[in-house]
FIZAGU-683168 format. One record per residue: residue in three letters; z, y, x of N, C-alpha, C, O in turn. Coordinates in steps of 0.001 Angstrom, whole numbers, plus 500000, padded with zeros to 6 digits. Atoms other than C-alpha are relative to their C-alpha. Layout:
<sites>
ALAZYXZYXZYXZYX ...
</sites>
This chain:
<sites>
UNK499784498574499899388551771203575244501484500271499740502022499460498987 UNK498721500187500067392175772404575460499956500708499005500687500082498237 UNK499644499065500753392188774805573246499109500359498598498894501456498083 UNK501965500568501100388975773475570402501059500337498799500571500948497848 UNK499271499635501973391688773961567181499381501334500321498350501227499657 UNK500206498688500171390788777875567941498595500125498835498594500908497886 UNK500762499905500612387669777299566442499839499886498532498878500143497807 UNK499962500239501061389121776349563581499807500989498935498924500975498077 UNK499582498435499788390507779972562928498937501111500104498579501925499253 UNK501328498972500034387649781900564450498530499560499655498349499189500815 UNK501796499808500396383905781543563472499839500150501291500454501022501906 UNK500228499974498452382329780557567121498748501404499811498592502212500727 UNK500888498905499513379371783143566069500641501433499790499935502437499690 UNK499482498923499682381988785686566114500844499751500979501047500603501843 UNK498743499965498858384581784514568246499225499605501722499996499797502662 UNK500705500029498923381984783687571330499481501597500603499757502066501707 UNK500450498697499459380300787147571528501036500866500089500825501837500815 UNK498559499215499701383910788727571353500338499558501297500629500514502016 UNK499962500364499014384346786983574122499324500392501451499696500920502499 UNK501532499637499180381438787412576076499794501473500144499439502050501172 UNK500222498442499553381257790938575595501459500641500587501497501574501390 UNK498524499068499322385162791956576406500220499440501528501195499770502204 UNK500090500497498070384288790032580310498988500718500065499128501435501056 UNK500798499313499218381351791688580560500760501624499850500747502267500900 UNK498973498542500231383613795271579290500876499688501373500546500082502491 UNK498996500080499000385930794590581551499205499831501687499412500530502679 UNK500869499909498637383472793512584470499554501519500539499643501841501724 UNK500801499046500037381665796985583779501420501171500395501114502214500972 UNK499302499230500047385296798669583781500304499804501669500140500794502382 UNK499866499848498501386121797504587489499240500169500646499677500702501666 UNK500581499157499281383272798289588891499773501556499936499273502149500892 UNK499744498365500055383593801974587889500777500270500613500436501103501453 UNK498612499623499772386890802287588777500149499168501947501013499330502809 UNK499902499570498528385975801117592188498963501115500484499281502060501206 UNK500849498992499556383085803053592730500861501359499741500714502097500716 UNK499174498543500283385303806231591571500760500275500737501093501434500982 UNK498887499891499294387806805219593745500262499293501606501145498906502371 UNK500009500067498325386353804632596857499171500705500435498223500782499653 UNK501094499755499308384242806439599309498784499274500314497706499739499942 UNK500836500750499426382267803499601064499046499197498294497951498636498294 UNK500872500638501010380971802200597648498376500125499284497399499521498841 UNK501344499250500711378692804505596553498889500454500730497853500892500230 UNK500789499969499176377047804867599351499440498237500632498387497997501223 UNK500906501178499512376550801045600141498975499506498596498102498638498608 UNK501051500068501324374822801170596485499090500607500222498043500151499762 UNK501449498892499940372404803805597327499670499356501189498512499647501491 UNK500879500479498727371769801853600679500146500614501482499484500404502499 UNK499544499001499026373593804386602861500337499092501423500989498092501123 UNK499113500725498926374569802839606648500985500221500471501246501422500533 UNK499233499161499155377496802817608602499957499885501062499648498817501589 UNK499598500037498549378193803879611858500154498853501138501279498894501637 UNK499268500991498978378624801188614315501062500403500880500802501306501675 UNK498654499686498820381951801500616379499454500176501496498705499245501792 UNK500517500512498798381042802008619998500860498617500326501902498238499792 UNK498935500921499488382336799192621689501150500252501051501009501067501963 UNK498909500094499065385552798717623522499559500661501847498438500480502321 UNK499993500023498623385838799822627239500554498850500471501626498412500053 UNK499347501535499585386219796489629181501351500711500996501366501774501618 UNK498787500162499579389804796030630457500262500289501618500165499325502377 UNK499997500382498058390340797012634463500293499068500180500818498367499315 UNK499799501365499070390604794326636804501506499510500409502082500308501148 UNK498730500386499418393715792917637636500122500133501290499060499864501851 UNK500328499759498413394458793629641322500061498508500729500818497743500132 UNK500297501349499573393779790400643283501378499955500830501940500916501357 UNK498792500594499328396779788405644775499887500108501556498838499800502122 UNK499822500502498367397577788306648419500822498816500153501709498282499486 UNK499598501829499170398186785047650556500678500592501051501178499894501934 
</sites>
Protein backbone atom coordinates (compact mmCIF):
# COMPACT_ATOMS: atom_id res chain seq x y z
CA UNK A 1 0.00 0.00 0.00
CA UNK A 2 1.66 3.36 -0.78
CA UNK A 3 0.46 5.23 1.62
CA UNK A 4 -0.28 2.23 4.87
CA UNK A 5 1.93 4.65 7.56
CA UNK A 6 -1.54 6.80 7.37
CA UNK A 7 -3.01 4.32 9.36
CA UNK A 8 -0.77 4.82 11.79
CA UNK A 9 -2.16 8.42 12.52
CA UNK A 10 -5.79 7.74 11.76
CA UNK A 11 -7.95 4.95 13.39
CA UNK A 12 -9.11 2.93 10.03
CA UNK A 13 -12.74 2.80 11.87
CA UNK A 14 -12.67 6.44 11.58
CA UNK A 15 -10.50 7.26 8.89
CA UNK A 16 -12.36 4.68 6.29
CA UNK A 17 -15.96 5.99 6.75
CA UNK A 18 -14.49 9.63 6.39
CA UNK A 19 -13.55 8.51 3.44
CA UNK A 20 -16.27 6.69 2.12
CA UNK A 21 -18.73 9.13 2.97
CA UNK A 22 -16.87 12.51 1.54
CA UNK A 23 -16.95 10.28 -2.30
CA UNK A 24 -20.19 9.42 -1.83
CA UNK A 25 -20.82 13.65 -0.67
CA UNK A 26 -19.19 14.62 -3.38
CA UNK A 27 -20.76 11.96 -5.87
CA UNK A 28 -24.27 13.25 -4.51
CA UNK A 29 -22.90 16.98 -5.04
CA UNK A 30 -22.27 16.48 -8.93
CA UNK A 31 -25.09 14.99 -9.69
CA UNK A 32 -27.19 17.92 -8.41
CA UNK A 33 -25.29 20.37 -9.87
CA UNK A 34 -25.82 18.69 -13.14
CA UNK A 35 -29.27 18.05 -12.94
CA UNK A 36 -29.68 21.94 -11.91
CA UNK A 37 -27.68 22.81 -14.61
CA UNK A 38 -28.92 21.19 -17.43
CA UNK A 39 -32.14 20.88 -19.25
CA UNK A 40 -31.85 17.29 -20.88
CA UNK A 41 -31.16 15.67 -17.42
CA UNK A 42 -34.11 15.82 -15.70
CA UNK A 43 -36.08 14.77 -18.09
CA UNK A 44 -33.96 11.63 -19.14
CA UNK A 45 -34.50 10.75 -15.23
CA UNK A 46 -38.17 10.92 -15.34
CA UNK A 47 -37.95 8.87 -18.68
CA UNK A 48 -38.87 11.82 -20.91
CA UNK A 49 -37.89 11.14 -24.95
CA UNK A 50 -36.24 13.03 -27.41
CA UNK A 51 -37.15 14.08 -30.62
CA UNK A 52 -35.49 12.29 -33.37
CA UNK A 53 -33.81 14.69 -35.98
CA UNK A 54 -35.53 14.20 -39.30
CA UNK A 55 -33.04 12.97 -41.47
CA UNK A 56 -30.84 14.74 -43.91
CA UNK A 57 -32.16 15.50 -47.49
CA UNK A 58 -30.00 13.25 -49.79
CA UNK A 59 -27.44 15.32 -51.76
CA UNK A 60 -28.56 16.15 -55.68
CA UNK A 61 -27.01 14.25 -58.27
CA UNK A 62 -24.04 15.34 -59.81
CA UNK A 63 -24.76 16.14 -63.49
CA UNK A 64 -23.41 13.23 -65.59
CA UNK A 65 -20.25 13.78 -67.81
CA UNK A 66 -20.37 14.03 -71.53
CA UNK A 67 -18.14 11.98 -74.05
Amino acid sequence: MNQGRIWTVVNPTVGLPLLLGSVATIAILVHFAVLENTSWFAKYWNGGTVAAAAPAAPAPAAPAAKK
